[in-house]
N, C-alpha and C positions, 0 to 999 in steps of 0.2 A: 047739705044739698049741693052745695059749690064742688064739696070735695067727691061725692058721687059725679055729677058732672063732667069734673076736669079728668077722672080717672076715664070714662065713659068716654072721653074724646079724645084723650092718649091711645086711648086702645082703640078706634077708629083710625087713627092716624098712622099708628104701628102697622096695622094689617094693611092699611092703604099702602106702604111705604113699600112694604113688603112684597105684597101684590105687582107693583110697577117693577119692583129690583127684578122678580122671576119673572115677568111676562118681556121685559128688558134683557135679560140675560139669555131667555130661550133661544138655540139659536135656531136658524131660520132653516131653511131644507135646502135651498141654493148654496146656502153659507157651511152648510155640514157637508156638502158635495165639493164644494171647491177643498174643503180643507185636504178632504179624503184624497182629491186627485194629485194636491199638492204633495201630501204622505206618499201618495204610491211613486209619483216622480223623483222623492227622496230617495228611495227603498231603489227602485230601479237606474239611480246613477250609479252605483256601486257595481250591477252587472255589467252599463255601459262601459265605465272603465275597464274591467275586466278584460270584455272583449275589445277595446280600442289597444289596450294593453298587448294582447292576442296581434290583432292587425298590425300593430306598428313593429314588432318581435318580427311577424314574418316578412313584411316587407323591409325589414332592414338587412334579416338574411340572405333574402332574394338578392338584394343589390349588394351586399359583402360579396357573396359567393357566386355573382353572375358573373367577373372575370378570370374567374377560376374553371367556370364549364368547358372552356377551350380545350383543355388538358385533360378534363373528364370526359368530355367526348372523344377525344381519341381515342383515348380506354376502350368506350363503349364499344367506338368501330372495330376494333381488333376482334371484340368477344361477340359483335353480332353478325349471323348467315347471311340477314338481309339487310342494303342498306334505307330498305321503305321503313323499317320500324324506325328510322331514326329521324324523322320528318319533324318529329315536338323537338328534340334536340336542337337543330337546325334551325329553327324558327326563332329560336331561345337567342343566338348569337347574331342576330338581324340587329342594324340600327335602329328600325321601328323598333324593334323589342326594348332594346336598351332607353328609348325615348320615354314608351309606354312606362316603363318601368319607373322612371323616373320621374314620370308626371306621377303616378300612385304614390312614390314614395314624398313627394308633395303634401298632396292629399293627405297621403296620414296622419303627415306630423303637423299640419292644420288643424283635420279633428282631434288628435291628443293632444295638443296644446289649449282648443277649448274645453274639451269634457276636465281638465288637471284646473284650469280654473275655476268650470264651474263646481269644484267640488270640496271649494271654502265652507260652504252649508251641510254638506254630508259630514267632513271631518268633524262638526261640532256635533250632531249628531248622532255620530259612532261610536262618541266617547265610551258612553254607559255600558256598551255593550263588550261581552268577553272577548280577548286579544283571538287572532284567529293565527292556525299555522302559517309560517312561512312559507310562501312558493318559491322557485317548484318541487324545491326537494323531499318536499313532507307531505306534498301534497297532490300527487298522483298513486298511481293504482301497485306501485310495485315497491313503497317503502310506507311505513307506517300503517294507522289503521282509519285514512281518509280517501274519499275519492275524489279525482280529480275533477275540476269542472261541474260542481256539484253543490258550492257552497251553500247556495240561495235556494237551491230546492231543498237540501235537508236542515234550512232552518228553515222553513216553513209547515215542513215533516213535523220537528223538533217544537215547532211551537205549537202543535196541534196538536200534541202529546201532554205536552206538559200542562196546560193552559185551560180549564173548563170555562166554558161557555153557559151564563145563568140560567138565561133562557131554555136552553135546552138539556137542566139538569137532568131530567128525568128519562130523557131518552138517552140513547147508543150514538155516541156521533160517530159518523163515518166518512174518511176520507178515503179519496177514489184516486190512485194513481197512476194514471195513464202513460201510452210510450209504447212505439213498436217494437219490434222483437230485439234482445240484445243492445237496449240501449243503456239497462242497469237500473230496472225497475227494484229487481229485489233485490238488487245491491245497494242501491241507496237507502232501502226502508231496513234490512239489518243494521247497515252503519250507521244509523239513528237508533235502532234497539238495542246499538252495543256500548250505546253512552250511560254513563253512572247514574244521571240525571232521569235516564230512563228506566234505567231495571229497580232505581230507587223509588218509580213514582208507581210501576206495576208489580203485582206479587206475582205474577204470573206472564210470558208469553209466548202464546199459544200460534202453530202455524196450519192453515189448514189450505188442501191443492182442492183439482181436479175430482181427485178419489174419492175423498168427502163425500163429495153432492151427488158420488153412484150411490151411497150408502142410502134403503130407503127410512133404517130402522135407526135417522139419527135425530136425536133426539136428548141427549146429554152432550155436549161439543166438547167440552174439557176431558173427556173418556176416549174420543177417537182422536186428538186431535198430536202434532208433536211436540212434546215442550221442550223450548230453548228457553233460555238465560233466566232460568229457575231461581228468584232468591232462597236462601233458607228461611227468611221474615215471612211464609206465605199467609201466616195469620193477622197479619199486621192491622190493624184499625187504619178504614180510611181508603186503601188501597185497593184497585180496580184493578180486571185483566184486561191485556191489549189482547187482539185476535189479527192475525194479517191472514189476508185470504187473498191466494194468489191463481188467478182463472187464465187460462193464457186465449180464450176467445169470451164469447158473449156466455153471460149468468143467464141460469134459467131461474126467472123470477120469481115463479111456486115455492124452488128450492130455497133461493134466496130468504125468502119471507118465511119461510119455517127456520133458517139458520138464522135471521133476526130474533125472531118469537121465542126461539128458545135461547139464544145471548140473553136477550132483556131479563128472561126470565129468570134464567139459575146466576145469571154474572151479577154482580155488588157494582154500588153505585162506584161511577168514575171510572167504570170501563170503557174501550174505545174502541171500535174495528178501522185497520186499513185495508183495503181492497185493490190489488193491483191485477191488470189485463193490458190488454192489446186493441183491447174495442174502446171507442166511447160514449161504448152505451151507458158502464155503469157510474158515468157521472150522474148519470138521475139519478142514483142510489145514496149520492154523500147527502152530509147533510152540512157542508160548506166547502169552499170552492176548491176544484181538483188540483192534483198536481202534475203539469203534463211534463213528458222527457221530451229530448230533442236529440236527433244526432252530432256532434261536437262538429262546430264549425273546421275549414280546411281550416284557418290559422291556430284554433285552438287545439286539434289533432297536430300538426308540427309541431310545437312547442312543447306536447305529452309525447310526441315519438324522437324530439329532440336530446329530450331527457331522460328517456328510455335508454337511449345507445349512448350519448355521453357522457351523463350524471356527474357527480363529483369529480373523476378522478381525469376525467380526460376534459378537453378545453376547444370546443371547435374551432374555434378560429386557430388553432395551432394544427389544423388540416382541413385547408378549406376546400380543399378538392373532392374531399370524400362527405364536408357540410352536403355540396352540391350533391352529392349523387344521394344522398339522404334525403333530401328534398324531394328528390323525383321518384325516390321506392316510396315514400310518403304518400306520391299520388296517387299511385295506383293502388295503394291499399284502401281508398274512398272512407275512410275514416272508421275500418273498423278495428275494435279493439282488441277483440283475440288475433287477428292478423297482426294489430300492432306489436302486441307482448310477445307474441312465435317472433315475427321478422324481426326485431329488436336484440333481441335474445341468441338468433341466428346472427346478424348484425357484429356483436362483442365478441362472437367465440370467434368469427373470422376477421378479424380490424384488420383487414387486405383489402386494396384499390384495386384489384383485378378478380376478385372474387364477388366485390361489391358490384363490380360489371358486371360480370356474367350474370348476377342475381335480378340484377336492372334489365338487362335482357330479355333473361326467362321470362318475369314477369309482363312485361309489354306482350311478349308472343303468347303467350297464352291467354290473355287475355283477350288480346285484340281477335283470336282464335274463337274465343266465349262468346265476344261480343257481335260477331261476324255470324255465326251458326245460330246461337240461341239467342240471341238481340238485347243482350242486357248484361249485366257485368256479374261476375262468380260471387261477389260479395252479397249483391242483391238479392240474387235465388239460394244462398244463403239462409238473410235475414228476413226472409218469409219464406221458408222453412220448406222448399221445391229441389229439389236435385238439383246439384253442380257440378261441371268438370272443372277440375286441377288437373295440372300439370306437372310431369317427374323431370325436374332438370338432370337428373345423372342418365335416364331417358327419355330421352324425346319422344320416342315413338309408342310412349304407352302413355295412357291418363288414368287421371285417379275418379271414380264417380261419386258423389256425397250422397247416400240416399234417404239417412235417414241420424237425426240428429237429436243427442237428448243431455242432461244434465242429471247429477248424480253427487249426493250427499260427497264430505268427505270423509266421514266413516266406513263409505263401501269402498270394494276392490274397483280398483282402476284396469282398461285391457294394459299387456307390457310392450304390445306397438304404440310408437308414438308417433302423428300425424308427422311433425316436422321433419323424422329421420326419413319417412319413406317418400317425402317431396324431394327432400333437399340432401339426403343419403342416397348411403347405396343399400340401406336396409329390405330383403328382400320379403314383401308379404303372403301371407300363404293364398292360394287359390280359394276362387269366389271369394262371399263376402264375409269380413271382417272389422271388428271394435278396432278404433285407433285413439287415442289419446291426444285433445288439441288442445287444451289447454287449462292450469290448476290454477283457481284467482287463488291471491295471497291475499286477498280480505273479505269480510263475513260477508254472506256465509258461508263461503268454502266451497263454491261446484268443481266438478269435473265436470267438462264439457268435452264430448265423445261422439266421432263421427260414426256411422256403420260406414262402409267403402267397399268397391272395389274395383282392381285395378283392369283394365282393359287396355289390348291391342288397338292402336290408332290404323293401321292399316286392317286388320279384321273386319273395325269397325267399320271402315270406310264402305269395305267391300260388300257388306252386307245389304248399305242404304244403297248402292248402286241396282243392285239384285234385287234388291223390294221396288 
């Protein structure tokens, strides 16, 4: 009886013990919140340096190469008609400016000196994680196969590929990647389909547009759809299809939910869809948190267009006069990136301070031409996809009109006009409109991107709107 007993109150004791340790250890909903927000402050020091990184690069260049604009701007006056376009110039060699400038560059090196301390705790943290390329030479858009300013959104890409979520074994997860036009939605979500990590963890993946969702008899998606990075293991136990579905406005929801019904249905457990647009609507559609793009900050664009036209082999500060005038075609290209890789590109083939005038120039006048008529900048009616005028520097008195603009595998034919030669050539285009060739990314997944155009008389033109 004793020994019935005492076993009888051991085991009362045990389970009490037991009981107190888990209702003890449970942790609290305030207490799993602070951790979480601690976590994401980790996670997000590592951007912040980045762009503190970014800021401090450009304001240091500003201030190297602000005593060199003197000599730049002379340049400039010689190659420009008027001397109103040169009013930012001017401004630039003010003692205010120089003061300004040097209260920023202040500034900078206050906040890099705090974000570089506090980031005792992320270094212990980042240990685990895989070594990442070096910057910046591996890690823009015109050597290797990364892209630049991009690190932390495609591992989060990266981690929602690889990574199942228990709770939602059964269903399709879907991640929604948002971002307006050309800011490298589909480039960032190939350059995560083109990691080892990834085609080893899909047998299959699958790309599906626009065209798709005309289709009304669809109904098997692996039949219509186009496969990339096919392993030959497509039988493999275990192994799920990705699906990336790429809409460039708002999904029609019907559609959508029949191309779900039928994923879930014929696709194998551990499949995934991503979803990329321009709207964000189809963040209701994930089934965890989006991923939004952004346009690359002015400092973080100089430092990708610095090393665009530098790179290795040349050394800026061993011509700081033409840093300078780099800075300022920098500006006026408002951070876009097929602008940057053409002006870049045009940039190396002429490494001439008077050519790089005239280019600074051009640029300022037509634009300010753009901005003066049509109230917004060439770039912008661009990247929401509205007609643009350019400008021909070999002549001035015709423009180029943008009307209609699209992207194309790089399996098909390219046109054999190329955008840049008929800007900044003397390449003559044929009458009415024609395909011109702006530019070929060198990483997945390989578009041409192709204006239609056509070139028009500025005085015709002129004469016309007088007459209306």
């Amino acid at each position: 009886m004793d020994t019935i007993l005492s076993a009888l109150l051991g085991e009362l004791a045990s389970r009490s013990i037991n009981f107190f340790i888990r209702k003890s250890c449970k942790p609290k909903a305030l207490d799993v919140e602070d951790s979480l927000q601690r976590s994401l402050l980790r996670a997000q020091q590592l951007e912040m340096l980045r762009d503190a990184m970014y800021k401090a690069c450009y304001m240091h260049d500003t201030f190297r190469y602000h005593s060199h604009g003197e000599d730049a701007k002379d340049q400039v006056v010689s190659h420009s008609v008027s001397l109103s376009k040169l009013n930012h110039l001017k401004g630039i060699g003010s003692s205010n400016r120089k003061t300004q400038i040097l209260e920023q560059l202040q500034d900078t090196l206050g906040n890099l000196n705090c974000t570089i301390l506090d980031m005792k705790e992320l270094a212990v943290f980042i240990t685990s994680y895989p070594r990442l390329y070096h910057q910046p030479y591996s890690m823009h858009l015109q050597l290797g196969n990364c892209m630049f300013g991009r690190q932390m959104e495609a591992e989060v890409v990266l981690n929602f590929l690889l990574h199942t979520q228990p709770h939602v074994a059964e269903e399709l997860e879907v991640l929604p990647v948002v971002g307006p036009g050309r800011v490298g939605k589909s480039t960032l979500v190939a350059h995560v389909c083109n990691d080892e990590r990834v085609r080893d963890r899909f047998s299959k993946i699958m790309f599906v547009t626009d065209h798709d969702f005309k289709d009304k008899k669809l109904t098997y998606l692996g039949e219509r759809s186009l496969k990339k990075y096919q392993n030959s293991m497509i039988n493999k136990d275990g192994r799920g299809v990705l699906i990336v579905v790429e809409v460039a406005g708002d999904i029609n929801q019907s559609k959508w939910k029949r191309l779900y019904a039928a994923s879930k249905w014929c696709l194998t457990s551990g499949s995934k869809i991503i979803v990329t647009s321009r709207s964000n609507k189809i963040t209701e559609l994930g089934t965890t948190r989006p991923v939004t793009l952004k346009y690359l900050s002015d400092e973080a664009d100089w430092y990708f267009f610095k090393t665009l036209i530098f790179g290795r082999s040349t050394d800026p500060k061993m011509h700081p006069r033409m840093a300078y005038l780099a800075m300022e075609i920098a500006r006026t290209l408002k951070g876009s990136l097929l602008s940057a890789g053409n002006t870049a590109s045009l940039l190396r083939d002429n490494f001439d301070i008077h050519f790089w005038c005239k280019l600074l120039v051009f640029l300022r006048g037509f634009i300010k031409w753009h901005v003066s008529t049509f109230g917004d900048h060439p770039v912008d009616a661009l990247n929401q996809n509205r007609p643009a005028h350019l400008g021909r520097m070999s002549r001035t008195s015709e423009q180029i009109v943008v009307h209609h603009q699209y992207q194309s595998s790089s399996q098909e034919e390219v046109p054999k006009i190329a955008l840049l030669c008929v800007i900044y050539g003397s390449v003559k285009p044929p009458a009415g409109r024609f395909d011109a060739l702006v530019w070929r990314s060198p990483i997945p997944p390989y578009y041409n991107y192709i204006y239609t155009c056509e070139v028009r008389d500025l005085k015709t033109t002129s004469t016309k709107r007088k007459r209306s």
